[in-house]
OpenMM code with the backbone's topology and positions (N, CA, C; nanometers):
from openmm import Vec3, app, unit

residues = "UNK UNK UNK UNK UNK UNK UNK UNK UNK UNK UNK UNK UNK UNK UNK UNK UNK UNK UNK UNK UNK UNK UNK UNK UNK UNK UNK UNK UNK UNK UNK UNK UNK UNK UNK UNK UNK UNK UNK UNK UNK UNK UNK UNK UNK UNK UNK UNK UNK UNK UNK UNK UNK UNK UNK UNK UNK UNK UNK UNK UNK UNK UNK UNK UNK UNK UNK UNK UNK UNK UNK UNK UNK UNK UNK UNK UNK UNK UNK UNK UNK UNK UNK UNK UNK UNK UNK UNK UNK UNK UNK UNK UNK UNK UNK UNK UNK UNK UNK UNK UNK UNK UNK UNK UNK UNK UNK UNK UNK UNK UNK UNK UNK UNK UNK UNK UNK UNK UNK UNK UNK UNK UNK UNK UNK UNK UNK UNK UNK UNK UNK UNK UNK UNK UNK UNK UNK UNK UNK UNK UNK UNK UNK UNK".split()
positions = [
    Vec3(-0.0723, 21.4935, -11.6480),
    Vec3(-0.0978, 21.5273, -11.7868),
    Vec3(-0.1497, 21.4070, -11.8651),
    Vec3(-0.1451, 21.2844, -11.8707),
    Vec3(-0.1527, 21.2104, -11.9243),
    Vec3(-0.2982, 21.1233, -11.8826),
    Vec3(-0.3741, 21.1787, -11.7831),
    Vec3(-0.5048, 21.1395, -11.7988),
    Vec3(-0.5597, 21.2394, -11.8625),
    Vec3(-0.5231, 21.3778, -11.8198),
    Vec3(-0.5684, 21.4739, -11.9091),
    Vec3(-0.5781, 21.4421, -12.0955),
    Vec3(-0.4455, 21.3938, -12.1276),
    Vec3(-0.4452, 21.3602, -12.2955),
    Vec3(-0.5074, 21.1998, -12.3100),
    Vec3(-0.5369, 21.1635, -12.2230),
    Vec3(-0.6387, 21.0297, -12.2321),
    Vec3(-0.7889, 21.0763, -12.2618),
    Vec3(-0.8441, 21.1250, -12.2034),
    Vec3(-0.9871, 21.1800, -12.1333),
    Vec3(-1.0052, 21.2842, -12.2228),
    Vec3(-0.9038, 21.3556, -12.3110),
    Vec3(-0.9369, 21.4600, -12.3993),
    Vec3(-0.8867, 21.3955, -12.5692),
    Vec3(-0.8744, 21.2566, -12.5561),
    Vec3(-0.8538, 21.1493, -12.6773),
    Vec3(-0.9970, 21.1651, -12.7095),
    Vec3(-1.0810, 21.1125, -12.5778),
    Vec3(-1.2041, 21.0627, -12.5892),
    Vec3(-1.3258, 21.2178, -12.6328),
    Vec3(-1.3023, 21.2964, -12.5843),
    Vec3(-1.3879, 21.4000, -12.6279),
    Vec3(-1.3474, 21.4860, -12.7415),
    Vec3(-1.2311, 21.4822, -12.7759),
    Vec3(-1.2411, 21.5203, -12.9584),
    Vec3(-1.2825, 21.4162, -13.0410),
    Vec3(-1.2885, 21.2462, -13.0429),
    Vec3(-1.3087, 21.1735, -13.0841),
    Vec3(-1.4863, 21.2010, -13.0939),
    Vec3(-1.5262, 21.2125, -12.9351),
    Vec3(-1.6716, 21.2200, -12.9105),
    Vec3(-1.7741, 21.3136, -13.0261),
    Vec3(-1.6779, 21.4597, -13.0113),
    Vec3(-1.7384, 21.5476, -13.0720),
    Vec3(-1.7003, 21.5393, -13.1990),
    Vec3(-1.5543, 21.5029, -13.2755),
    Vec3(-1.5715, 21.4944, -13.4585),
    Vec3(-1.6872, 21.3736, -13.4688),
    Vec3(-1.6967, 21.2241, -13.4053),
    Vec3(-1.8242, 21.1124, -13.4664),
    Vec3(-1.9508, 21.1779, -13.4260),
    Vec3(-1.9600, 21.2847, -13.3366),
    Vec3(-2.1159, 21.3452, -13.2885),
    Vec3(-2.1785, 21.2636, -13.1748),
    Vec3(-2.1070, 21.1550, -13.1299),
    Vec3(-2.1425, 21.1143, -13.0087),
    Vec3(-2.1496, 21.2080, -12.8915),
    Vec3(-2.2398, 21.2201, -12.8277),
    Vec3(-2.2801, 21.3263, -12.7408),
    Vec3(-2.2278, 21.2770, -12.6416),
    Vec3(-2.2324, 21.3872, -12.5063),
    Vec3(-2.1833, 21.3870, -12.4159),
    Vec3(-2.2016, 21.4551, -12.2590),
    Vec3(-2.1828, 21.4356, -12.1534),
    Vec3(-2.2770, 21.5388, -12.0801),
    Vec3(-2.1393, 21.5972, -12.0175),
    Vec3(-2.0260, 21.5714, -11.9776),
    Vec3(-1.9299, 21.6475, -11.9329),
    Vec3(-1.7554, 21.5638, -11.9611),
    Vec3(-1.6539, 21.5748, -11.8975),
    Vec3(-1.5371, 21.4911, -11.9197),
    Vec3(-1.5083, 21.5637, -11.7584),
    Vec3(-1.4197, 21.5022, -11.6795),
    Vec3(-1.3912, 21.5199, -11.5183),
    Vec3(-1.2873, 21.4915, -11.4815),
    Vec3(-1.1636, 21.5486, -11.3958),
    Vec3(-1.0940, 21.5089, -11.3726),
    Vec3(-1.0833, 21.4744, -11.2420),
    Vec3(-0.9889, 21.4085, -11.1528),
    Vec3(-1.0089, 21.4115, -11.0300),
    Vec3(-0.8894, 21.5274, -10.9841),
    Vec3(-0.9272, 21.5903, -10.8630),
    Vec3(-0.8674, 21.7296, -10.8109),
    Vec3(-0.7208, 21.6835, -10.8437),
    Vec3(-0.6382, 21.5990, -10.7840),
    Vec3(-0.5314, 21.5803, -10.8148),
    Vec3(-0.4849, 21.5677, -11.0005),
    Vec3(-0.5670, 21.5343, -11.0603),
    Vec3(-0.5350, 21.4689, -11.1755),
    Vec3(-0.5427, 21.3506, -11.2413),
    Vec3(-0.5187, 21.2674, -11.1209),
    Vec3(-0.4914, 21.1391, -11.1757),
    Vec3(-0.6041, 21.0649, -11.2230),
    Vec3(-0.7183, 21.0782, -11.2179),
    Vec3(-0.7880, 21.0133, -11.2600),
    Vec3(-0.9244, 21.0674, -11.3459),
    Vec3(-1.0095, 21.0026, -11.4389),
    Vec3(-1.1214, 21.1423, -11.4759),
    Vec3(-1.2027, 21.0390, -11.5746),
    Vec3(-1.3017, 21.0837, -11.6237),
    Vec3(-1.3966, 21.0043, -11.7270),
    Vec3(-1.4633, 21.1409, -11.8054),
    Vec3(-1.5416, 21.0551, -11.9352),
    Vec3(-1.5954, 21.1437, -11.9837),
    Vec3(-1.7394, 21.0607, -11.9839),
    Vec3(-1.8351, 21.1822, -11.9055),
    Vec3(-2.0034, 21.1066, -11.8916),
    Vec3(-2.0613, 21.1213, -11.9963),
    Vec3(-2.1362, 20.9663, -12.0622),
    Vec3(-2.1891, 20.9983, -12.1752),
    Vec3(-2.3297, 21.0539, -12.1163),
    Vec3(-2.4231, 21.0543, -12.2068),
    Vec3(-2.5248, 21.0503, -12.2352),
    Vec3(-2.5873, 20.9188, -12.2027),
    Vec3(-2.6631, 20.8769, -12.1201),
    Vec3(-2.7532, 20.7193, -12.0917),
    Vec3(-2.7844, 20.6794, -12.2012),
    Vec3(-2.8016, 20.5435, -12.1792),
    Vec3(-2.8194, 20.4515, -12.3179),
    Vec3(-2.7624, 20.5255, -12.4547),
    Vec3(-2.6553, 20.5193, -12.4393),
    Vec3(-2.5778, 20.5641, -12.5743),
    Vec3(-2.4922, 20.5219, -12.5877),
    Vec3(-2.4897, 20.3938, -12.7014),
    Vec3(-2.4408, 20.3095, -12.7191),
    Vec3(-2.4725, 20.2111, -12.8793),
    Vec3(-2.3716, 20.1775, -12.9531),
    Vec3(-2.4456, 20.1121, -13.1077),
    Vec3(-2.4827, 20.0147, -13.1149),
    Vec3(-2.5660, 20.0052, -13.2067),
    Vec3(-2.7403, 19.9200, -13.2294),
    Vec3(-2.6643, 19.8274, -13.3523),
    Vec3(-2.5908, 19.8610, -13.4008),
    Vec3(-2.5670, 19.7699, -13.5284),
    Vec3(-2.3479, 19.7880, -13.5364),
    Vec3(-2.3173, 19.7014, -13.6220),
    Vec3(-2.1621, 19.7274, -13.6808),
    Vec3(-2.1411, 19.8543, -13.6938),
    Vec3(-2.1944, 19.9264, -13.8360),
    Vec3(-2.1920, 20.0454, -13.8502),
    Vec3(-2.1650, 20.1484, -13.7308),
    Vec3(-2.2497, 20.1004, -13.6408),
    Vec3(-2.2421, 20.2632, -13.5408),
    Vec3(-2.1287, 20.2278, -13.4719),
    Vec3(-2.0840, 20.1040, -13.4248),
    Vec3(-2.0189, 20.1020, -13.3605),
    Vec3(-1.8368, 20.0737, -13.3896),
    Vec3(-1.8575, 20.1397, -13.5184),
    Vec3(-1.7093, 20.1808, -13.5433),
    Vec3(-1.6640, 20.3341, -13.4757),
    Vec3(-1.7573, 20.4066, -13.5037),
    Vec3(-1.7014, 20.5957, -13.4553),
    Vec3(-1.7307, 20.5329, -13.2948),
    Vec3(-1.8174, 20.4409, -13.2368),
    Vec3(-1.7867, 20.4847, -13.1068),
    Vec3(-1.6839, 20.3580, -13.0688),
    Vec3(-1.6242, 20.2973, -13.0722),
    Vec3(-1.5041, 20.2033, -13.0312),
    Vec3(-1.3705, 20.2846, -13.0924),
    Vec3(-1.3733, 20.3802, -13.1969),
    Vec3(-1.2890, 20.4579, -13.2205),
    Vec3(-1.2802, 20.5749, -13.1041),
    Vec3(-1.4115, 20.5970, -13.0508),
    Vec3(-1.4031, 20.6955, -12.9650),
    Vec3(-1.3479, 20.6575, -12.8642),
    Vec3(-1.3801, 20.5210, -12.8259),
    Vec3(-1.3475, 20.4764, -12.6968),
    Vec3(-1.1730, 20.4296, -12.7026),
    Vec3(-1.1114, 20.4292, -12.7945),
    Vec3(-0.9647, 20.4068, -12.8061),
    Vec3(-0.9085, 20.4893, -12.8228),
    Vec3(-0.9547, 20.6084, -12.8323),
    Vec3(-0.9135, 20.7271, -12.8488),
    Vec3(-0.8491, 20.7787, -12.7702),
    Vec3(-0.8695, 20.7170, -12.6443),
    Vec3(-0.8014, 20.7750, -12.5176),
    Vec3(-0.6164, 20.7301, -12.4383),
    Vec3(-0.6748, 20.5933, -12.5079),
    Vec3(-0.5316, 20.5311, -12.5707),
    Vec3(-0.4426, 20.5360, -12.6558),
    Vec3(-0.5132, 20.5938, -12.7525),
    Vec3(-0.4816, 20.5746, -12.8562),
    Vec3(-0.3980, 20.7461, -12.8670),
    Vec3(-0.4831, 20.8535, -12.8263),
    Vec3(-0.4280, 20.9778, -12.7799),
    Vec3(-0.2331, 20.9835, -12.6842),
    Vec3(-0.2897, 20.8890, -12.6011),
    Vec3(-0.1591, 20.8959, -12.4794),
    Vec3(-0.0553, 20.8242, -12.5376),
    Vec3(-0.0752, 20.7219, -12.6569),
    Vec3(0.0343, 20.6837, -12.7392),
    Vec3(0.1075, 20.7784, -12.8141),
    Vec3(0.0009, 20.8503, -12.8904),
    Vec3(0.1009, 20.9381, -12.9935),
    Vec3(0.1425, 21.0403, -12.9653),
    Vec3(0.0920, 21.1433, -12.7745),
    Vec3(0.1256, 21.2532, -12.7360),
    Vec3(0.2057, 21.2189, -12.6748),
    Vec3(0.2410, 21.1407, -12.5491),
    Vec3(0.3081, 21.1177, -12.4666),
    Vec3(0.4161, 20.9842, -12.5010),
    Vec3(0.3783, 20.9270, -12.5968),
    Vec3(0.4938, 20.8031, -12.6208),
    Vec3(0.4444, 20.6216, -12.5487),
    Vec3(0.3470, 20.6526, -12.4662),
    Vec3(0.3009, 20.5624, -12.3910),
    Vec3(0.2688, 20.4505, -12.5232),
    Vec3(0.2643, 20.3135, -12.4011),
    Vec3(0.2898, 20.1857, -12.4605),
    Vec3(0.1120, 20.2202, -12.5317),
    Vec3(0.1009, 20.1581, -12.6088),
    Vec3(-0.0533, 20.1310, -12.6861),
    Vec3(-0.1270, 19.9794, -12.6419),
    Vec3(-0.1763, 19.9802, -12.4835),
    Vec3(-0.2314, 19.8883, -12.4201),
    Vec3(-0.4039, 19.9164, -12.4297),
    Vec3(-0.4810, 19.8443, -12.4843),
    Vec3(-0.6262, 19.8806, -12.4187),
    Vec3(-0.6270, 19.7545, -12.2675),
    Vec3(-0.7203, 19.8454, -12.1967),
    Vec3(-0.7388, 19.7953, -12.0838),
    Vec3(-0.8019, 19.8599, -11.9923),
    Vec3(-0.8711, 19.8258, -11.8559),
    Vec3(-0.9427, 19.9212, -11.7482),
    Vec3(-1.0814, 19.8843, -11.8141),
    Vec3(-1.1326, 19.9884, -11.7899),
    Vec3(-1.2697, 20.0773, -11.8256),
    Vec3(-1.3072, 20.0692, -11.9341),
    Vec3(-1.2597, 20.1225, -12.0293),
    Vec3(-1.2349, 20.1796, -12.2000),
    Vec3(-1.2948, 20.0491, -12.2330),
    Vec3(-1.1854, 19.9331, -12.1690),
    Vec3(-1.2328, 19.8041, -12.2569),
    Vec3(-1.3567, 19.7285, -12.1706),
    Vec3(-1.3274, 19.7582, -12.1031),
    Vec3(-1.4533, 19.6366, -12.0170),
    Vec3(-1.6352, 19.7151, -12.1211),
    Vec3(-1.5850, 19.8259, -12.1056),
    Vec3(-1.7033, 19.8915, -12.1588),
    Vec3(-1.7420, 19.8707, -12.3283),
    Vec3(-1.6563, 19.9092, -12.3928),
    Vec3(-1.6248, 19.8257, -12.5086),
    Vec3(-1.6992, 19.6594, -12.4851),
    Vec3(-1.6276, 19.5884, -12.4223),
    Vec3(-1.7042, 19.4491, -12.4519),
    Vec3(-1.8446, 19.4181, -12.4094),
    Vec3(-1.8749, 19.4876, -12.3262),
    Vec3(-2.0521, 19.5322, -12.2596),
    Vec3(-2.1081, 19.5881, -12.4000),
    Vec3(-2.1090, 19.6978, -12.4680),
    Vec3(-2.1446, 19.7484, -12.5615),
    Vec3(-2.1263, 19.7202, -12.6830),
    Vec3(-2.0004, 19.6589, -12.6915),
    Vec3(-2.0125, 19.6182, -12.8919),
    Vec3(-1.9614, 19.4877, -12.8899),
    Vec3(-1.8934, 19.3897, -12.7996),
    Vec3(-1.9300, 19.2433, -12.8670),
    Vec3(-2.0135, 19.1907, -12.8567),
    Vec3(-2.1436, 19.1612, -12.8260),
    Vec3(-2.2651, 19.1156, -12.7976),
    Vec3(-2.3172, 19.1772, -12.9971),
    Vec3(-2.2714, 19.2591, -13.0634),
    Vec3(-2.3156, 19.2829, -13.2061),
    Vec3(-2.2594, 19.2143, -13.2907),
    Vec3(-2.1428, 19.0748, -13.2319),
    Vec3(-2.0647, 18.9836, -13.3322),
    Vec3(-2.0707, 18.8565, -13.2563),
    Vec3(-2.1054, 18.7451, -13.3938),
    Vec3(-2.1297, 18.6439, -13.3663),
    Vec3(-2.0570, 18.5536, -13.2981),
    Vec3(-1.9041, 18.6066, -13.3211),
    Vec3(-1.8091, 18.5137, -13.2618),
    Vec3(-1.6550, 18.6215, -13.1549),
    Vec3(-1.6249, 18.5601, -13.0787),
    Vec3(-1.4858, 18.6627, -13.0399),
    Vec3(-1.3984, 18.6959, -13.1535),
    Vec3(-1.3803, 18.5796, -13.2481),
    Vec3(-1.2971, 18.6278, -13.3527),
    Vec3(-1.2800, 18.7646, -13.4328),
    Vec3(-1.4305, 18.7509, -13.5162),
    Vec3(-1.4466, 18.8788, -13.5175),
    Vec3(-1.5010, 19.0397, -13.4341),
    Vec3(-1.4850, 18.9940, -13.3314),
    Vec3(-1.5395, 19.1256, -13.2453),
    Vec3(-1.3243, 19.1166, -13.2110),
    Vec3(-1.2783, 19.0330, -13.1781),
    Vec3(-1.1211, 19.0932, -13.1891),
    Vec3(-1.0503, 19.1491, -13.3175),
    Vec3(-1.0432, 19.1026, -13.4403),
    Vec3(-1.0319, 19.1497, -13.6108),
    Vec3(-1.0962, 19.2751, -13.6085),
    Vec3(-1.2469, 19.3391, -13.5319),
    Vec3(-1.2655, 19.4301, -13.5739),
    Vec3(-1.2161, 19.5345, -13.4733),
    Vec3(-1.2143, 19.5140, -13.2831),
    Vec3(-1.1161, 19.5699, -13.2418),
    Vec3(-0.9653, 19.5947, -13.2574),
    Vec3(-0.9070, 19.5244, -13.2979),
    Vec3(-0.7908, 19.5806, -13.3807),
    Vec3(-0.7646, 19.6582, -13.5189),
    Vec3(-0.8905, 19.6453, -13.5646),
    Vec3(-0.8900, 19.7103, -13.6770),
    Vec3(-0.9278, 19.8737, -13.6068),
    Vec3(-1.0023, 19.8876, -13.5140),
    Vec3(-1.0583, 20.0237, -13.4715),
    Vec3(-0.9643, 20.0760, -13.3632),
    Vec3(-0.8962, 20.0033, -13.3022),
    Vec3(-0.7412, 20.0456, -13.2568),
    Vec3(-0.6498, 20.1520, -13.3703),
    Vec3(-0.6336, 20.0671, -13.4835),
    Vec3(-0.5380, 20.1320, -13.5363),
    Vec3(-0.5914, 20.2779, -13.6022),
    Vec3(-0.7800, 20.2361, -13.6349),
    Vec3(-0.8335, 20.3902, -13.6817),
    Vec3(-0.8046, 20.4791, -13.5434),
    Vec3(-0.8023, 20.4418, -13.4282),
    Vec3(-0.7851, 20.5300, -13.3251),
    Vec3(-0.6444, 20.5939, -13.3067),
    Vec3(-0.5460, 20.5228, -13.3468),
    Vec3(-0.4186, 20.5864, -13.3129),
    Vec3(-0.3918, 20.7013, -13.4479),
    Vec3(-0.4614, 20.6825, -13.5497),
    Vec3(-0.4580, 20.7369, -13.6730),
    Vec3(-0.5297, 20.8409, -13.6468),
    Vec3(-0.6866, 20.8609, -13.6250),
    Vec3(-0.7448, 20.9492, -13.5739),
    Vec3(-0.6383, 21.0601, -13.4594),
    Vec3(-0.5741, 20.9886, -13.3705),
    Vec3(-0.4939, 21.0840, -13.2662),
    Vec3(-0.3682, 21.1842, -13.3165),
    Vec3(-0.3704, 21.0969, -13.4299),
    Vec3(-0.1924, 21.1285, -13.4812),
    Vec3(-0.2806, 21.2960, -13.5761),
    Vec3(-0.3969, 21.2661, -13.6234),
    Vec3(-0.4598, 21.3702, -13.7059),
    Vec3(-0.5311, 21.5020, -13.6365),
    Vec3(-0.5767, 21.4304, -13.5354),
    Vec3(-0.6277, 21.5547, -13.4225),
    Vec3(-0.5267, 21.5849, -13.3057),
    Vec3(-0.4090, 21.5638, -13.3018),
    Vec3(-0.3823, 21.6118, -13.1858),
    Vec3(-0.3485, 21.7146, -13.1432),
    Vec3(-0.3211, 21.8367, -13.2334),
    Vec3(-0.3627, 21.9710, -13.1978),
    Vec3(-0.4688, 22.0273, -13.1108),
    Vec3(-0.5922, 21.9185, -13.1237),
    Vec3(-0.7196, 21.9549, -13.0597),
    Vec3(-0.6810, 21.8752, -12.9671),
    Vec3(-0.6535, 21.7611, -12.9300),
    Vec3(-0.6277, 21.6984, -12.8359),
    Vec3(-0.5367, 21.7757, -12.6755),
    Vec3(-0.4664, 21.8141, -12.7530),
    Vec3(-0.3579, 21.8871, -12.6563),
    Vec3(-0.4469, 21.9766, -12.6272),
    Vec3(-0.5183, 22.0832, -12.6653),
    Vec3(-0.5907, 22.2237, -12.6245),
    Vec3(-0.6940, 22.2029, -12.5361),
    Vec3(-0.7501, 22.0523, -12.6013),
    Vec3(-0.8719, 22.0317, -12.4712),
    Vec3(-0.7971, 21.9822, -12.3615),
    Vec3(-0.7360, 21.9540, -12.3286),
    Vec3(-0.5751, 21.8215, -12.1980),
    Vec3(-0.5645, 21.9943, -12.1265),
    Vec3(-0.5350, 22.1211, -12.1991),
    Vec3(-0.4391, 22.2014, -12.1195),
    Vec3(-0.5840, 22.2524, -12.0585),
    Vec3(-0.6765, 22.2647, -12.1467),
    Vec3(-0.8146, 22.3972, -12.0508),
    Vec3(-0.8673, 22.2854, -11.9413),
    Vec3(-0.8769, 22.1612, -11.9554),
    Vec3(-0.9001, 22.0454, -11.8724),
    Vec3(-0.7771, 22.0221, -11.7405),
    Vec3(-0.6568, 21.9810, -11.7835),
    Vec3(-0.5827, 22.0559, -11.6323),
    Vec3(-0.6509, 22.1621, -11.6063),
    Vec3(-0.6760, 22.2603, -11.6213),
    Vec3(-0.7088, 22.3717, -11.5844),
    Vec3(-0.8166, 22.3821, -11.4921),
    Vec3(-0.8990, 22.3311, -11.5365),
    Vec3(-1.0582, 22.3531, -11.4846),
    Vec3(-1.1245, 22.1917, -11.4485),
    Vec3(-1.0276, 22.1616, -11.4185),
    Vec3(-1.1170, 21.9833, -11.3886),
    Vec3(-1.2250, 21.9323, -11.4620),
    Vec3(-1.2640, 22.0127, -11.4972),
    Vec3(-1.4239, 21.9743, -11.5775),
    Vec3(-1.4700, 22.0622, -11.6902),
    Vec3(-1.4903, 21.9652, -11.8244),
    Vec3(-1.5709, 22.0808, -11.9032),
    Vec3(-1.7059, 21.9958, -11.9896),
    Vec3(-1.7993, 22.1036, -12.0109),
    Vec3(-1.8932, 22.0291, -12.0728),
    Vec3(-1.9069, 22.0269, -12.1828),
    Vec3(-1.9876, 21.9266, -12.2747),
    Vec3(-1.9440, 21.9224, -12.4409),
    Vec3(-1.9440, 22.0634, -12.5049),
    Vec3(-1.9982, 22.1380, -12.4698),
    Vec3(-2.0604, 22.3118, -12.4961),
    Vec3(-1.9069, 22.3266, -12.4989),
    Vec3(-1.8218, 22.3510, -12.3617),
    Vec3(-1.7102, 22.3940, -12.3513),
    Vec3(-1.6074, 22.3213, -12.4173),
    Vec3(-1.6288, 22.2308, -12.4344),
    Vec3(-1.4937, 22.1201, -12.5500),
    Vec3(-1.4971, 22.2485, -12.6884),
    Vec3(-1.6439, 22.2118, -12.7071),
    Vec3(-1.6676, 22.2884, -12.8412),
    Vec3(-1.5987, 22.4368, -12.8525),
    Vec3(-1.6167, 22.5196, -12.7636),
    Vec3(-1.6186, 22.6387, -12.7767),
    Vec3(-1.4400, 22.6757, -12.7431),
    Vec3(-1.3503, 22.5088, -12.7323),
    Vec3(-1.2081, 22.5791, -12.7335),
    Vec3(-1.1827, 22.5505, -12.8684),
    Vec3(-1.2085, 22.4497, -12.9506),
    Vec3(-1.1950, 22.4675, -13.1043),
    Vec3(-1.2217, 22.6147, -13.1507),
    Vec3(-1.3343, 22.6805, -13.1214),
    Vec3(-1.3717, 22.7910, -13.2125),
    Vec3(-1.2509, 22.8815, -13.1604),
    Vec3(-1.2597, 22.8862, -13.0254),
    Vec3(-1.1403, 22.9858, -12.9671),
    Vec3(-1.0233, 23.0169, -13.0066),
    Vec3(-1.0234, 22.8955, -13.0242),
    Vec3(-0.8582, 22.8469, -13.0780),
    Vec3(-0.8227, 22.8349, -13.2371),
    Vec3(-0.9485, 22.8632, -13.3117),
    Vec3(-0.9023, 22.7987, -13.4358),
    Vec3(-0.8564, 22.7376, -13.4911),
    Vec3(-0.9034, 22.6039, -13.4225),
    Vec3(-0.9067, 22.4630, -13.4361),
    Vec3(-1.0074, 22.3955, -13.5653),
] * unit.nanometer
topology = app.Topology()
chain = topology.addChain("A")
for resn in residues:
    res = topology.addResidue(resn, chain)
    for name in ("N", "CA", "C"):
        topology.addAtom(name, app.Element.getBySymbol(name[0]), res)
């Protein structure tokens, strides 16, 4: 369950900032899964790259407030994060000041969506795989 509410942090995050997406995956067992973006999609300036470092903590930031889990970034999430948005700040200082600042919009963001969070985690156990179409279409379902 808890990659499930990781991996479904990241695709309600994806779809409220409009960051696109081509699917989210789990592995048969569970334990493991990603969500595929879209190629070269990734922010050009500060600005953009607040909704997507929010997106990308989202997944952490999700498994903290559903499941209780410690609030660690690390793995993937971050390596990718520092490939994509510190190279847009002049110094580590502030590319860390502003990752912690987009940490805490992420756990805030989770604590606000996690109704949606949980609904996409249960149709995702379910079906190993869904595509942004299908993220979308359990909000409407659900009346979300």
């Amino acid at each position: 369950m808890n990659t499930a509410i990781h991996e479904s942090g990241h695709v309600v995050a994806n779809l409220h900032f409009g960051l696109r997406f081509e699917d989210v995956v789990l592995t048969d067992n569970g334990s493991g899964g990603e969500v595929n973006l879209w190629d070269n999609q990734g922010p050009k300036n500060v600005s953009e790259a607040e909704p997507y470092t929010i997106a990308l903590f989202s997944g952490y930031a999700a498994a903290h407030v559903i499941l209780g889990e410690e609030l660690v970034v690390e793995g993937g999430d971050w390596e990718y994060c520092r490939l994509r948005v510190l190279p847009l700040f002049r110094s580590g200082a502030r590319f860390d000041a502003f990752t912690d600042k987009m940490l805490k919009a992420a756990v805030k963001f989770a604590r606000n969506q996690s109704a949606k969070i949980q609904a996409v985690a249960n149709v995702l156990l379910d079906r190993k795989r869904l595509s942004e179409r299908d993220a979308k279409k359990i909000f409407v379902d659900r009346g979300l």
